[in-house]
Backbone atoms as SQL, in Angstrom:
CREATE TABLE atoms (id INTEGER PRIMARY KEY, chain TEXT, resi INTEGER, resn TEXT, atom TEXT, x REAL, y REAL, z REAL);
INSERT INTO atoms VALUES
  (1, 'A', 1, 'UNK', 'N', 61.612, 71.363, 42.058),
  (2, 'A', 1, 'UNK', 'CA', 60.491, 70.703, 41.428),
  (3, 'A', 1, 'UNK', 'C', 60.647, 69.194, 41.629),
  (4, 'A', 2, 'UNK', 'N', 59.559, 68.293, 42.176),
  (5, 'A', 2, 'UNK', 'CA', 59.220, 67.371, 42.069),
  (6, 'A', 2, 'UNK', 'C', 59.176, 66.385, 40.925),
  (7, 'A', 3, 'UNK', 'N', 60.610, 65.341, 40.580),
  (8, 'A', 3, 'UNK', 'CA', 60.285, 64.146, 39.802),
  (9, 'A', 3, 'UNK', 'C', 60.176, 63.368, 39.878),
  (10, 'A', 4, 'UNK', 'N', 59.438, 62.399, 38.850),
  (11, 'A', 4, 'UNK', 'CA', 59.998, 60.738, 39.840),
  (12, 'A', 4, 'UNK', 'C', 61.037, 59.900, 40.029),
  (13, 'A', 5, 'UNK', 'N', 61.296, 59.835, 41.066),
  (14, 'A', 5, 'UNK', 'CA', 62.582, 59.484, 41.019),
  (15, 'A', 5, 'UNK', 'C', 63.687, 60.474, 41.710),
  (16, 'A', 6, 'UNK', 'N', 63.062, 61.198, 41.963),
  (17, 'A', 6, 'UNK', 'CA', 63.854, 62.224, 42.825),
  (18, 'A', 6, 'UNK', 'C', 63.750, 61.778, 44.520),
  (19, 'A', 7, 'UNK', 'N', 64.624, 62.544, 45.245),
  (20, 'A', 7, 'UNK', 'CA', 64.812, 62.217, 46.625),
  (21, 'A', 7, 'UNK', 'C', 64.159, 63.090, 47.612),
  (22, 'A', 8, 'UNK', 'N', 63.796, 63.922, 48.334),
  (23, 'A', 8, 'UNK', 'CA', 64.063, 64.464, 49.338),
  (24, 'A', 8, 'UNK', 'C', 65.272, 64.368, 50.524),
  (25, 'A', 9, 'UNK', 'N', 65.718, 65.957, 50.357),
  (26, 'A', 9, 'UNK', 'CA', 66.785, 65.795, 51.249),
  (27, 'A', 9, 'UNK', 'C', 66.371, 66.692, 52.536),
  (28, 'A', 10, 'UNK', 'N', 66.921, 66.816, 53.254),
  (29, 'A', 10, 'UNK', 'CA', 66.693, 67.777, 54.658),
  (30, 'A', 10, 'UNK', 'C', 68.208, 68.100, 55.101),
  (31, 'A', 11, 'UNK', 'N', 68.102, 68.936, 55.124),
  (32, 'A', 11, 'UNK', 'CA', 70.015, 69.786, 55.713),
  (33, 'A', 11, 'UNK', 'C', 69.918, 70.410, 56.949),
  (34, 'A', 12, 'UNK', 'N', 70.787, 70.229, 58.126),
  (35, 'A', 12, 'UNK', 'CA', 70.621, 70.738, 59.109),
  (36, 'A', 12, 'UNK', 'C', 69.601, 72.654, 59.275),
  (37, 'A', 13, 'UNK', 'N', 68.635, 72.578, 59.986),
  (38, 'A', 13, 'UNK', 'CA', 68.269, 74.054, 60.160),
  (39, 'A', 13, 'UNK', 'C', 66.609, 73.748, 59.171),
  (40, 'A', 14, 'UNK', 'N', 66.422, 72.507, 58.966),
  (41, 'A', 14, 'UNK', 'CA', 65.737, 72.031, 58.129),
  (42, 'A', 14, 'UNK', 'C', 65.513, 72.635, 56.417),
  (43, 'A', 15, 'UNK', 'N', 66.312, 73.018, 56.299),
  (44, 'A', 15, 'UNK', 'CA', 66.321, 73.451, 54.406),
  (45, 'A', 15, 'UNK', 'C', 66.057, 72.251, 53.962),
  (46, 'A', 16, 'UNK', 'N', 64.706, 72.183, 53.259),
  (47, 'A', 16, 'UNK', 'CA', 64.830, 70.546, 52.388),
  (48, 'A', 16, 'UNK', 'C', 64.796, 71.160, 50.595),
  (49, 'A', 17, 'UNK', 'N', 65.109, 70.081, 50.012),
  (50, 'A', 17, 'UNK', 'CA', 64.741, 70.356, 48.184),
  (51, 'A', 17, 'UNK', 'C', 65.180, 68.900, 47.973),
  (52, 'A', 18, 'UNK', 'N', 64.529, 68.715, 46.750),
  (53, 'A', 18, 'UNK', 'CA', 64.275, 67.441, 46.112),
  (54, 'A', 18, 'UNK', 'C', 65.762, 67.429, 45.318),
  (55, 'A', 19, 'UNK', 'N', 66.365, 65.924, 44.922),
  (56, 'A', 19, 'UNK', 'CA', 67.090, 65.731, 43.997),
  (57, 'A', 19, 'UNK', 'C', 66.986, 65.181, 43.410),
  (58, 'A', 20, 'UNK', 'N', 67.373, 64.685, 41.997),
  (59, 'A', 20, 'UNK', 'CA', 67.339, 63.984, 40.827),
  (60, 'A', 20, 'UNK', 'C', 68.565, 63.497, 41.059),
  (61, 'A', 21, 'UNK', 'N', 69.851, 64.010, 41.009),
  (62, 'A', 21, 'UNK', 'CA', 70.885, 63.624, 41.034),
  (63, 'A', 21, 'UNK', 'C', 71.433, 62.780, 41.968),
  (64, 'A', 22, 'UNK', 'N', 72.585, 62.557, 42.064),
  (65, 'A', 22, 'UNK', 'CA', 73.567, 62.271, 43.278),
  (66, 'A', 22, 'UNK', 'C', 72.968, 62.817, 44.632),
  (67, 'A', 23, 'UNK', 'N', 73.535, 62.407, 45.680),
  (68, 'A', 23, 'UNK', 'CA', 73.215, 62.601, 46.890),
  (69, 'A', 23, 'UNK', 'C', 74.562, 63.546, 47.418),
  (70, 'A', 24, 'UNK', 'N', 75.625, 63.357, 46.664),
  (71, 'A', 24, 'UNK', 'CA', 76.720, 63.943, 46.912),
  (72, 'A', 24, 'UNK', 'C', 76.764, 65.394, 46.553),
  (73, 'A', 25, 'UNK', 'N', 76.915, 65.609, 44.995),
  (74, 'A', 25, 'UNK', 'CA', 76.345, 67.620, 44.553),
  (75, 'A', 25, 'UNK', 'C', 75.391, 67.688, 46.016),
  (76, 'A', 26, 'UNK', 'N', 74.071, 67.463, 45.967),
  (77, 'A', 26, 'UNK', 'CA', 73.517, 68.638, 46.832),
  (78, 'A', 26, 'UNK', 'C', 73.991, 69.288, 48.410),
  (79, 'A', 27, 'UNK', 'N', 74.680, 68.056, 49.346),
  (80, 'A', 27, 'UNK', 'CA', 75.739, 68.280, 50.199),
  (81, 'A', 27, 'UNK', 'C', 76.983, 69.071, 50.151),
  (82, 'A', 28, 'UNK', 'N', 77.729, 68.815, 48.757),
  (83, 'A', 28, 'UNK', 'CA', 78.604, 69.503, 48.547),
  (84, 'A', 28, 'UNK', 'C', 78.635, 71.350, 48.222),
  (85, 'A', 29, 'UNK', 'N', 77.330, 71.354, 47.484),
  (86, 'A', 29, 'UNK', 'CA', 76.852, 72.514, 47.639),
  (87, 'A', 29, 'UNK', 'C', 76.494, 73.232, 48.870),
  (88, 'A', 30, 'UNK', 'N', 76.015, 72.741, 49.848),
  (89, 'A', 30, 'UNK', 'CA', 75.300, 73.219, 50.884),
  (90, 'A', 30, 'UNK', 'C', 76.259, 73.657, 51.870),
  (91, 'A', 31, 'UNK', 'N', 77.378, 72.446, 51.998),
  (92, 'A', 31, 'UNK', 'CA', 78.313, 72.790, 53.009),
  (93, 'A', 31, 'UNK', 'C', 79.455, 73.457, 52.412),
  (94, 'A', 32, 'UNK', 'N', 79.546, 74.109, 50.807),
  (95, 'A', 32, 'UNK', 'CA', 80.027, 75.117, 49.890),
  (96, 'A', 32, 'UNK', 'C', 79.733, 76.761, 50.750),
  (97, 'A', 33, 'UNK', 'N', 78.350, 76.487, 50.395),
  (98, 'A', 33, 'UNK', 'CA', 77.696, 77.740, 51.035),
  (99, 'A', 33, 'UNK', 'C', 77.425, 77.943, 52.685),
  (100, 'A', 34, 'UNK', 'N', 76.807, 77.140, 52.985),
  (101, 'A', 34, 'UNK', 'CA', 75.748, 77.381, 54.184),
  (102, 'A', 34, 'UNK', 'C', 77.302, 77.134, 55.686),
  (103, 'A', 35, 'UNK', 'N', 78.205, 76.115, 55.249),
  (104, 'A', 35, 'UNK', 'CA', 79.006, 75.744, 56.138),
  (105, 'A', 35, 'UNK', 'C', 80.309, 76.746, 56.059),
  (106, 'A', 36, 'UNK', 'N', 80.538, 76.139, 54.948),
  (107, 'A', 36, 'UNK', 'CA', 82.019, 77.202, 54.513),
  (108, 'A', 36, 'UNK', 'C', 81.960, 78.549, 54.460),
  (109, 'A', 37, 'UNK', 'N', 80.820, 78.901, 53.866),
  (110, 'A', 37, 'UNK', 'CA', 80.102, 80.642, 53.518),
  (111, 'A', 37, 'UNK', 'C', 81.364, 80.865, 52.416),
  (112, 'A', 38, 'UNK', 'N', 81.672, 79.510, 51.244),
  (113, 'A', 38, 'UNK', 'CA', 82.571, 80.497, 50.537),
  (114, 'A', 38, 'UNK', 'C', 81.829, 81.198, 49.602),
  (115, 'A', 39, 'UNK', 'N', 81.300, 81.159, 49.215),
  (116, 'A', 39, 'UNK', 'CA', 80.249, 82.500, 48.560),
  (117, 'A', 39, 'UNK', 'C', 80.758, 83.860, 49.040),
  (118, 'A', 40, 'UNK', 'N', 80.842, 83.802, 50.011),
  (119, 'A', 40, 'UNK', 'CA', 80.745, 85.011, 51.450),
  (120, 'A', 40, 'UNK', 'C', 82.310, 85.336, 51.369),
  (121, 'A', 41, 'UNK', 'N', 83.185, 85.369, 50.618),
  (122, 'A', 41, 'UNK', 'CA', 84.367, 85.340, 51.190),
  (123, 'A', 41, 'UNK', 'C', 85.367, 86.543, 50.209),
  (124, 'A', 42, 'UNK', 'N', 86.574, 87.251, 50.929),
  (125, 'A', 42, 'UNK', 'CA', 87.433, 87.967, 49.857),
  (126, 'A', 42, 'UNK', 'C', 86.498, 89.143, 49.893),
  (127, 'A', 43, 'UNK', 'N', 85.396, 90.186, 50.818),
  (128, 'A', 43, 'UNK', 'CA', 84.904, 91.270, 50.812),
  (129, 'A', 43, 'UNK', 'C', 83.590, 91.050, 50.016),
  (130, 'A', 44, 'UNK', 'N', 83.364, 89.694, 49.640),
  (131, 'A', 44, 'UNK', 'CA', 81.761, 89.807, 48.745),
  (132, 'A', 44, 'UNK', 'C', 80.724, 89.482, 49.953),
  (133, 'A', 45, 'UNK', 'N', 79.394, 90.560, 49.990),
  (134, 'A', 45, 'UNK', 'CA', 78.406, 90.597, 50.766),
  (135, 'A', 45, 'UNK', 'C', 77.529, 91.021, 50.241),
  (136, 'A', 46, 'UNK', 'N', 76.092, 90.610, 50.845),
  (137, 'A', 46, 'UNK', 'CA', 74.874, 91.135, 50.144),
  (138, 'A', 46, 'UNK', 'C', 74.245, 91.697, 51.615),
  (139, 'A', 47, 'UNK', 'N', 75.183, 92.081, 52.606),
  (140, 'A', 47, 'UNK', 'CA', 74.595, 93.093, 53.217),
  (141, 'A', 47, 'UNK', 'C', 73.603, 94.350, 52.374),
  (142, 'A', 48, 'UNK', 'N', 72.502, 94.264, 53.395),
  (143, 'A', 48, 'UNK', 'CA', 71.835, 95.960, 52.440),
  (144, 'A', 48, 'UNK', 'C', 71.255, 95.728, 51.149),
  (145, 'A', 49, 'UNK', 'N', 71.211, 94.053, 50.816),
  (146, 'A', 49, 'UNK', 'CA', 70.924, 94.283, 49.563),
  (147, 'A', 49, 'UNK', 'C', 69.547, 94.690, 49.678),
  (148, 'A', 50, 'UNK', 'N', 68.781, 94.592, 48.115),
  (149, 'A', 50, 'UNK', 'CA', 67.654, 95.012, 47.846),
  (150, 'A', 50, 'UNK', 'C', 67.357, 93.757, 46.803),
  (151, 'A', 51, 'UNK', 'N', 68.442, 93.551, 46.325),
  (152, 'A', 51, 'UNK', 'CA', 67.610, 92.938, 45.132),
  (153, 'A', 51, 'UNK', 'C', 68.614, 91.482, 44.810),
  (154, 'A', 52, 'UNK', 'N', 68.888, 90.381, 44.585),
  (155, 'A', 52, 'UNK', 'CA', 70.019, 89.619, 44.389),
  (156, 'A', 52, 'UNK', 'C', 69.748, 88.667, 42.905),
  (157, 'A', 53, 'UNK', 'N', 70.737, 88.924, 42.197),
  (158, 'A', 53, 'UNK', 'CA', 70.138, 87.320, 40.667),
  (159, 'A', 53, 'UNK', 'C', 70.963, 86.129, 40.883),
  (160, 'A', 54, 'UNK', 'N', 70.815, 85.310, 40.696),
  (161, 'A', 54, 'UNK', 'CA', 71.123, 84.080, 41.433),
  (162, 'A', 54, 'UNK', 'C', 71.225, 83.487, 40.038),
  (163, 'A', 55, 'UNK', 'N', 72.198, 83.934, 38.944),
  (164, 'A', 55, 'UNK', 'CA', 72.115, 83.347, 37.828),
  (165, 'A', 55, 'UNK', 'C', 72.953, 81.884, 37.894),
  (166, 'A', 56, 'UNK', 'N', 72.431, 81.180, 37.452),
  (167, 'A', 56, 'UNK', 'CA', 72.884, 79.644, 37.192),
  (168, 'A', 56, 'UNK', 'C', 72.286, 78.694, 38.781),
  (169, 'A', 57, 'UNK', 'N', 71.487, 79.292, 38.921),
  (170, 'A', 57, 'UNK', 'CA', 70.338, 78.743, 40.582),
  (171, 'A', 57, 'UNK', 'C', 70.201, 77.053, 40.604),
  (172, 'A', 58, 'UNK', 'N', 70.618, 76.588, 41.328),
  (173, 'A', 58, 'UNK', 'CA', 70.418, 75.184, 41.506),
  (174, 'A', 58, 'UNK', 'C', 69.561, 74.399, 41.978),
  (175, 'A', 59, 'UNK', 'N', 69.665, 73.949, 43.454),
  (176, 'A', 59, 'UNK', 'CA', 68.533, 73.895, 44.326),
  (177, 'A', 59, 'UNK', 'C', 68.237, 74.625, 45.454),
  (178, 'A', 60, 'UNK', 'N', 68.537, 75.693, 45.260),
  (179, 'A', 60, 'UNK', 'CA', 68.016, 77.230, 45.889),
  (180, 'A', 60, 'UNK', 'C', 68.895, 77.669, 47.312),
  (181, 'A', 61, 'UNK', 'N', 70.357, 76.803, 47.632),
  (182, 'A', 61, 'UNK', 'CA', 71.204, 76.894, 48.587),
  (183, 'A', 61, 'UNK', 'C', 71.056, 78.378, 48.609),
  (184, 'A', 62, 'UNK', 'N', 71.667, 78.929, 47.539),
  (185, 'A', 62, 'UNK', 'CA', 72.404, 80.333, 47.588),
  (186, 'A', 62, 'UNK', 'C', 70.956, 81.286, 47.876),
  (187, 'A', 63, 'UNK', 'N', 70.084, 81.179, 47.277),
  (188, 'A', 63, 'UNK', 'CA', 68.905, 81.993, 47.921),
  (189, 'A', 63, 'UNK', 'C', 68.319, 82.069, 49.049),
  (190, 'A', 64, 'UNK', 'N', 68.632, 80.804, 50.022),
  (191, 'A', 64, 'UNK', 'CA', 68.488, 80.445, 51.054),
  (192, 'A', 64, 'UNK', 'C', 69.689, 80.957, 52.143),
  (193, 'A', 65, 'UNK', 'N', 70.626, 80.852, 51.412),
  (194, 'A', 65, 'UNK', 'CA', 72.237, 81.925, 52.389),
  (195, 'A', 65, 'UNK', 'C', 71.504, 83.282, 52.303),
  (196, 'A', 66, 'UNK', 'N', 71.509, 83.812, 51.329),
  (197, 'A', 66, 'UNK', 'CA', 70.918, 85.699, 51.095),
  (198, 'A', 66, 'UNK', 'C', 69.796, 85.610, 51.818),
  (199, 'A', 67, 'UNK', 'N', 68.660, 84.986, 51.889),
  (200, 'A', 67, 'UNK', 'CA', 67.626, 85.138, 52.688),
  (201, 'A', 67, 'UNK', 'C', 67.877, 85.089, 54.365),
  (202, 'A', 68, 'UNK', 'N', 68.501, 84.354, 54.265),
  (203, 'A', 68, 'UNK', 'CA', 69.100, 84.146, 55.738),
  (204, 'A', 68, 'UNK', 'C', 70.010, 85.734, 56.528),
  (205, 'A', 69, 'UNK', 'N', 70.584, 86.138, 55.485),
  (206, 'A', 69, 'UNK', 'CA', 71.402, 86.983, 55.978),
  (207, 'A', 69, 'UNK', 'C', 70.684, 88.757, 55.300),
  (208, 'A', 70, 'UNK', 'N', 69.894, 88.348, 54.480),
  (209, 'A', 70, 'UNK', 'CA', 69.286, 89.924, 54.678),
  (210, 'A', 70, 'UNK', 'C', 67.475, 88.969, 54.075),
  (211, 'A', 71, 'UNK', 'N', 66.573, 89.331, 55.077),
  (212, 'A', 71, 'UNK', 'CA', 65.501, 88.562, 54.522),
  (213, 'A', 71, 'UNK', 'C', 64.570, 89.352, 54.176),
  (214, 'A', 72, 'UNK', 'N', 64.748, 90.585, 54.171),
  (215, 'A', 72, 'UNK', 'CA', 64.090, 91.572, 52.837),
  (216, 'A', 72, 'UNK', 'C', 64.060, 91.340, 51.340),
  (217, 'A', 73, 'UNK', 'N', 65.400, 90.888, 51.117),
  (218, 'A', 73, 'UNK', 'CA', 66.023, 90.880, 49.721),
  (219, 'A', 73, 'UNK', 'C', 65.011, 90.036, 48.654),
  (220, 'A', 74, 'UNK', 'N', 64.884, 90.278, 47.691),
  (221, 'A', 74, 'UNK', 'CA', 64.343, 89.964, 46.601),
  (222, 'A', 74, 'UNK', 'C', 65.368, 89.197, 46.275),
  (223, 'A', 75, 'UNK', 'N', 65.595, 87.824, 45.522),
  (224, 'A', 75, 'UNK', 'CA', 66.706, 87.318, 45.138),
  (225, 'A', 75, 'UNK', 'C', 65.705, 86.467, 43.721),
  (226, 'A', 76, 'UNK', 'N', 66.215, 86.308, 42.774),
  (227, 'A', 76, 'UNK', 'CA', 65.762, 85.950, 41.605),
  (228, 'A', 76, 'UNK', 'C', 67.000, 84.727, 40.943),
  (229, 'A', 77, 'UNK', 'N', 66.313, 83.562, 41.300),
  (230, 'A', 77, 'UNK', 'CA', 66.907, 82.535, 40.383),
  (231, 'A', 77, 'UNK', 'C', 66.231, 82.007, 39.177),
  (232, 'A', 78, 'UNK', 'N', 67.871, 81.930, 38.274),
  (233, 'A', 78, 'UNK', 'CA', 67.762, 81.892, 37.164),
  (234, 'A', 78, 'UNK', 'C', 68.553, 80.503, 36.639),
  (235, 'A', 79, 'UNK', 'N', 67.915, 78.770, 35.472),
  (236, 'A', 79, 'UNK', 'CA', 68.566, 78.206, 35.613),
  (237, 'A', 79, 'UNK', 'C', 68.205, 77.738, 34.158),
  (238, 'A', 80, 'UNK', 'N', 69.274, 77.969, 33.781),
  (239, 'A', 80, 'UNK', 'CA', 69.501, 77.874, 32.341),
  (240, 'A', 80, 'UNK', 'C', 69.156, 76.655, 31.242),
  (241, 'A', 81, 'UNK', 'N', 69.819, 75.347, 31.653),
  (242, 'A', 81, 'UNK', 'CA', 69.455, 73.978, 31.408),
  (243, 'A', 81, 'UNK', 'C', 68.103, 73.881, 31.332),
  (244, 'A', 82, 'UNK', 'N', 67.474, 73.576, 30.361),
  (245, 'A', 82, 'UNK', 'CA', 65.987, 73.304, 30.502),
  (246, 'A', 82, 'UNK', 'C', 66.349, 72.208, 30.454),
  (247, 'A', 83, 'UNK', 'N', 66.795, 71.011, 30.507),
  (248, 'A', 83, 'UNK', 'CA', 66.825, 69.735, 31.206),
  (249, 'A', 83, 'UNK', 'C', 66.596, 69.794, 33.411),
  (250, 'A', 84, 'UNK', 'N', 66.801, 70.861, 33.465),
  (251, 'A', 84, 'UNK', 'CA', 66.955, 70.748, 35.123),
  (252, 'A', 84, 'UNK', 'C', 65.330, 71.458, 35.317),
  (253, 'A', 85, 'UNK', 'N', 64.531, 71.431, 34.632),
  (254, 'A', 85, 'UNK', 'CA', 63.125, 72.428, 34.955),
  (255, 'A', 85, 'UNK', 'C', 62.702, 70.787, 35.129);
């Protein structure tokens, strides 16, 4: 969601989302997931999924990894802070 005062970012492969914050979290996240794939790691996969909850959802990295890697999947983020809506 769009504030004022927020940034637009763009991440290689063009994934963009807005920030409020730091410029640093949303990188660190991205190259968490999208670079490192530690999400992905120790036998966890959403091969086959059907359905994914994305509880504590940020700026939509991790829905954007699952979409990427099964793009059927339903994935449902969920973000708790009503300061971050």
């Amino acid at each position: 969601m769009f504030r004022p005062g927020s940034r637009k970012l763009t991440f290689p492969g063009g994934f963009s989302c807005y920030t409020h914050g730091l410029f640093g979290e949303p990188s660190l996240i991205y190259t968490e997931i999208m670079v490192k794939q530690e999400y992905f790691q120790h036998g966890l996969s959403v091969a086959g999924a059907r359905c994914v909850l994305d509880v504590g959802a940020n700026i939509g990295i991790f829905t954007l990894a699952v979409k990427q890697q099964v793009p059927e999947a339903t994935v449902y983020g969920f973000r708790a802070d009503p300061g971050d809506l």
